[in-house]
C-alpha angles and dihedrals in degrees: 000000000000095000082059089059099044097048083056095054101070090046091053088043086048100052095041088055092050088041087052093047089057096052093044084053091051095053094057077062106052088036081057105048087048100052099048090050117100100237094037113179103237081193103057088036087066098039086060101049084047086056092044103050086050098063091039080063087051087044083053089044100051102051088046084064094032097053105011130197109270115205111215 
């Protein structure tokens, strides 16, 4: 039963990486489009970086877990 579980862990990690990366990618987008529009939010620009560089750190985060640093 745990190596059910185990075997699981690296798929779900997987797919909310890949999910993560999506929406990282998204938010270039939406950064973009707001910053080459005439009246930009300043505001919302920066809300969104700060977003974005939140879910770069759980990017970071998950491949850490997914491939760690073996000390050999």
């Amino acid at each position: 039963m745990a190596s059910e579980l185990n075997d699981d862990e690296p798929t779900a990690s997987a797919e909310e990486l890949e999910r993560l990366k999506q929406e990282h990618r998204d938010l270039d987008g939406a950064i973009d489009a707001l910053e080459l529009s005439v009246a930009g939010d300043q505001l919302q620009i920066q809300r969104l970086k700060r977003r974005k560089l939140a879910l770069r750190d759980r990017i970071s985060y998950i491949e850490d877990q997914i491939t760690p640093d073996i000390i050999a």
